[in-house]
KEMI-69959 format. One record per residue (C-alpha): residue number from 1; residue in three letters; x, y, z. Coordinates in Angstrom, 3 decimals, decimal comma, always signed. Example, Ala and Ser with C-alpha at 12.3 -4.5 7.8 and 13.67 -1.06 7.14 Angstrom:
<node nr="1" rest="Ala" x="+12,300" y="-4,500" z="+7,800"/>
<node nr="2" rest="Ser" x="+13,670" y="-1,060" z="+7,140"/>
//
This chain:
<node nr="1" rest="Unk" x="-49,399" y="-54,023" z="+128,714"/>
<node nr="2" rest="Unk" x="-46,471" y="-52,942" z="+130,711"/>
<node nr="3" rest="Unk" x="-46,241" y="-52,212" z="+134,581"/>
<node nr="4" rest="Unk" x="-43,569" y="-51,043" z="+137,055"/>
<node nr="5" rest="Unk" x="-45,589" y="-52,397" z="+139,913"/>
<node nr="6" rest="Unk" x="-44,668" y="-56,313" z="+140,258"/>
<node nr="7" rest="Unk" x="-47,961" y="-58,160" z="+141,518"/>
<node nr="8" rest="Unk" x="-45,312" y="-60,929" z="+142,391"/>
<node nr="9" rest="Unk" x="-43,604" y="-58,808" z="+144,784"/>
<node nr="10" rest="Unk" x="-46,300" y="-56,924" z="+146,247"/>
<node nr="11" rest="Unk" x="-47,750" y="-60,507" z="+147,254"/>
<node nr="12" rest="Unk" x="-44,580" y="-61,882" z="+149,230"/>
<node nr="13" rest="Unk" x="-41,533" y="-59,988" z="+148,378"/>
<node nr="14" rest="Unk" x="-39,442" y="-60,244" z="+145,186"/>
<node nr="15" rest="Unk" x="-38,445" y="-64,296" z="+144,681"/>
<node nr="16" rest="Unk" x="-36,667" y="-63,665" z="+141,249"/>
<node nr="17" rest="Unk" x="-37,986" y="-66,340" z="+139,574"/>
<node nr="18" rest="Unk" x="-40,743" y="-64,494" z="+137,755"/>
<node nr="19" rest="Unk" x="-39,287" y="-65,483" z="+134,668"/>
<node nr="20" rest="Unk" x="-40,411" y="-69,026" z="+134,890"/>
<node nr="21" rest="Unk" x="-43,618" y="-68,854" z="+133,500"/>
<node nr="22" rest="Unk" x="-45,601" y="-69,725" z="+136,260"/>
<node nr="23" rest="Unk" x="-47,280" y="-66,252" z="+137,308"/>
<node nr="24" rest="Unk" x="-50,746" y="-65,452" z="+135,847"/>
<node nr="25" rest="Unk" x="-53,031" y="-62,730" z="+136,658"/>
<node nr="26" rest="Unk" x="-56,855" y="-63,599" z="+136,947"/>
<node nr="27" rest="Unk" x="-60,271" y="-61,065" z="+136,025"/>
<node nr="28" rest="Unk" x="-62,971" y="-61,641" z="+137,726"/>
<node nr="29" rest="Unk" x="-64,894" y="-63,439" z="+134,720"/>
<node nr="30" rest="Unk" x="-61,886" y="-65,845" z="+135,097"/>
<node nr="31" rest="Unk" x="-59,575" y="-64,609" z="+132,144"/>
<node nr="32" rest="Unk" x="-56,330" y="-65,828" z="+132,724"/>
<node nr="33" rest="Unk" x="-53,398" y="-63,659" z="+131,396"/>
<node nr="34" rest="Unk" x="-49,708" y="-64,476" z="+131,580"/>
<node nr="35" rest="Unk" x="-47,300" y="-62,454" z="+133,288"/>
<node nr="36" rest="Unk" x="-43,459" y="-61,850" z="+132,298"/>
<node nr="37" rest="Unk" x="-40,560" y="-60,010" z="+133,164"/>
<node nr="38" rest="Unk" x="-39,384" y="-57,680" z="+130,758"/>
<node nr="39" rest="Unk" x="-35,149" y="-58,544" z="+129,831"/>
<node nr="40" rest="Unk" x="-33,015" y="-56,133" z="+131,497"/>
<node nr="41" rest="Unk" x="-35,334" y="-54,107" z="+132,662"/>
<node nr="42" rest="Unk" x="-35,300" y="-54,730" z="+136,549"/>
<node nr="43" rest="Unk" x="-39,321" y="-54,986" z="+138,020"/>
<node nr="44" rest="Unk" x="-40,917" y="-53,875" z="+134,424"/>
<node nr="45" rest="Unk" x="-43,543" y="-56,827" z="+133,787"/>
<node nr="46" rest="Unk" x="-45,612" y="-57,762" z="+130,908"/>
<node nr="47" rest="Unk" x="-49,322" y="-59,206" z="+131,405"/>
<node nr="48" rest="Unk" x="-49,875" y="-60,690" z="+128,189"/>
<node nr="49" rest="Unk" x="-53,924" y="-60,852" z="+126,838"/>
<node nr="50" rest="Unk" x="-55,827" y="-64,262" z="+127,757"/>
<node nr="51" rest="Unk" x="-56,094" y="-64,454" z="+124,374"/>
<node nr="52" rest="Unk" x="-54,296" y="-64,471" z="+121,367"/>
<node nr="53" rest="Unk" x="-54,659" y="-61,320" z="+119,735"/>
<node nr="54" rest="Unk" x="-54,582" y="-61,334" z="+115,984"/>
<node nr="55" rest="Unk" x="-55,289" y="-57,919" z="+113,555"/>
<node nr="56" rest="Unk" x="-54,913" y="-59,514" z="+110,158"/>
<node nr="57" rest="Unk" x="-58,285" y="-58,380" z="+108,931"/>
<node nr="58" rest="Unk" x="-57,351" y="-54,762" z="+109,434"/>
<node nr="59" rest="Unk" x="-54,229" y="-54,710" z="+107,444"/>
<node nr="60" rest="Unk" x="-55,546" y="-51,932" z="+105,199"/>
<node nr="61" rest="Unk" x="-56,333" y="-49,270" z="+107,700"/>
<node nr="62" rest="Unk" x="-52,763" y="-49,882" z="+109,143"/>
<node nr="63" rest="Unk" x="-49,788" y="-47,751" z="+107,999"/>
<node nr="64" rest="Unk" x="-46,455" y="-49,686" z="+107,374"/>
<node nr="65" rest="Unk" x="-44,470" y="-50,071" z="+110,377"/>
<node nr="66" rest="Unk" x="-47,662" y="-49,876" z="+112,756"/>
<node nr="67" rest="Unk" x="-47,521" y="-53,714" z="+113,960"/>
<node nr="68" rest="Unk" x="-45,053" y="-56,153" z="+115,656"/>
<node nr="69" rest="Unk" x="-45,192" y="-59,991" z="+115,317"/>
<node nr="70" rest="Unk" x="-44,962" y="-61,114" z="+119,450"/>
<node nr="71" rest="Unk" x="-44,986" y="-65,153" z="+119,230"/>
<node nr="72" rest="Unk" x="-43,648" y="-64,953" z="+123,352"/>
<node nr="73" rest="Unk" x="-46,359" y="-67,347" z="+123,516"/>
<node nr="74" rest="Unk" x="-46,688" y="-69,318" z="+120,328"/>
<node nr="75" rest="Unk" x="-45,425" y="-72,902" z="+119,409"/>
<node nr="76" rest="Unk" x="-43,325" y="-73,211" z="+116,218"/>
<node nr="77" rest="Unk" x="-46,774" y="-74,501" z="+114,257"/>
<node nr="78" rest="Unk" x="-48,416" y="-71,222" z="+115,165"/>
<node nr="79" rest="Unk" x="-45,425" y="-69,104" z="+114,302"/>
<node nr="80" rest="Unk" x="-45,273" y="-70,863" z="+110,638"/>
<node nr="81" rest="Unk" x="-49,542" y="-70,484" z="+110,545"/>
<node nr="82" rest="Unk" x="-49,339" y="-67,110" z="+111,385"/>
<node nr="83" rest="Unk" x="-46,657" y="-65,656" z="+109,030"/>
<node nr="84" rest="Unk" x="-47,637" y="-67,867" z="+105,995"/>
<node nr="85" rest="Unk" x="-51,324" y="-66,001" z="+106,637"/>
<node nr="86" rest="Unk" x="-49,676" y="-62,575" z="+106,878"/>
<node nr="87" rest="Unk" x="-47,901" y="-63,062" z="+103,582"/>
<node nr="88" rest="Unk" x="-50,567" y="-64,153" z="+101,894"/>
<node nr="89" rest="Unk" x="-53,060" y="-61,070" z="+103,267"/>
<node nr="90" rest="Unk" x="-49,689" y="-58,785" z="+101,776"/>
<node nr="91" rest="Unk" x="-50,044" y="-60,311" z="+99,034"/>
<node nr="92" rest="Unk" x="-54,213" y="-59,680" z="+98,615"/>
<node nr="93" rest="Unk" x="-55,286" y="-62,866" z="+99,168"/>
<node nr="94" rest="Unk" x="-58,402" y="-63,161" z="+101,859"/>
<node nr="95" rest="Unk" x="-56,953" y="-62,091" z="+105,411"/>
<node nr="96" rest="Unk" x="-57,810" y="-65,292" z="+107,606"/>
<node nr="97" rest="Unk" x="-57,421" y="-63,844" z="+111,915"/>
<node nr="98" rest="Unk" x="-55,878" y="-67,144" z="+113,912"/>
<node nr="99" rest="Unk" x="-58,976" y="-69,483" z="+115,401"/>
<node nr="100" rest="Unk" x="-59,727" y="-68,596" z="+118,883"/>
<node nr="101" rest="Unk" x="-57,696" y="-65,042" z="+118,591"/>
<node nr="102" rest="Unk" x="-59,266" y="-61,467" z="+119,669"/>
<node nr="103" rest="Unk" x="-59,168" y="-58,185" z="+117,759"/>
<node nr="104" rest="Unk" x="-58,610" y="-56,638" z="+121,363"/>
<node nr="105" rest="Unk" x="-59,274" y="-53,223" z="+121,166"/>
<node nr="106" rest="Unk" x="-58,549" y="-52,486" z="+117,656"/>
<node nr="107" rest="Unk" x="-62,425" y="-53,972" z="+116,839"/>
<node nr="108" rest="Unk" x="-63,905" y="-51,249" z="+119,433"/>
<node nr="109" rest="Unk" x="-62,471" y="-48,367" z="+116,892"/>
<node nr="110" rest="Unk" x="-59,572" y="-47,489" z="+117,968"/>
<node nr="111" rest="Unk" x="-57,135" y="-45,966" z="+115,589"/>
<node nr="112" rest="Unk" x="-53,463" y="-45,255" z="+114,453"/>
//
């Protein structure tokens, strides 16, 4: 999700380091979710899910061009994991979602 409101500014005034990594938002259940700046964009931010989320398993009621790969928070093991699995589901083998990852709000039906 995108915001124009900065969370980091509103608590303390603009420090322009937002871009180190360090900022998290918190839910009240105690999700955790990530917080960036979005390049050249002045006070856009990016909160990022708590989660990884991961729509393999609905590759067939997705029309080409619908997804993006985002691996802002992945290490290079993930990133190899990930797009190894996505060839293979292309290719018809099972689809296999990442361990630990969420359908987000694609498994409460929403739709392209």
């Amino acid at each position: 999700m995108h915001m124009k409101h900065c969370p980091i500014s509103a608590n303390g005034g603009c420090r322009s380091d937002c871009a180190s990594g360090r900022y998290t938002l918190s839910d009240r259940r105690g999700y955790v979710f990530p917080i960036s700046p979005v390049k050249l964009s002045g006070c856009l931010i990016r909160i990022m899910n708590s989660t990884p989320t991961d729509i393999i398993t609905k590759l067939d009621g997705l029309r080409p061009a619908t997804c993006v790969l985002d691996f802002s928070l992945a290490d290079a093991s993930e990133v190899k994991a990930r797009i190894a699995a996505l060839k293979a589901a292309l290719a018809g083998e099972p689809a296999l979602a990442a361990k630990g990852a969420t359908g987000g709000h694609w498994n409460r039906g929403f739709t392209v």
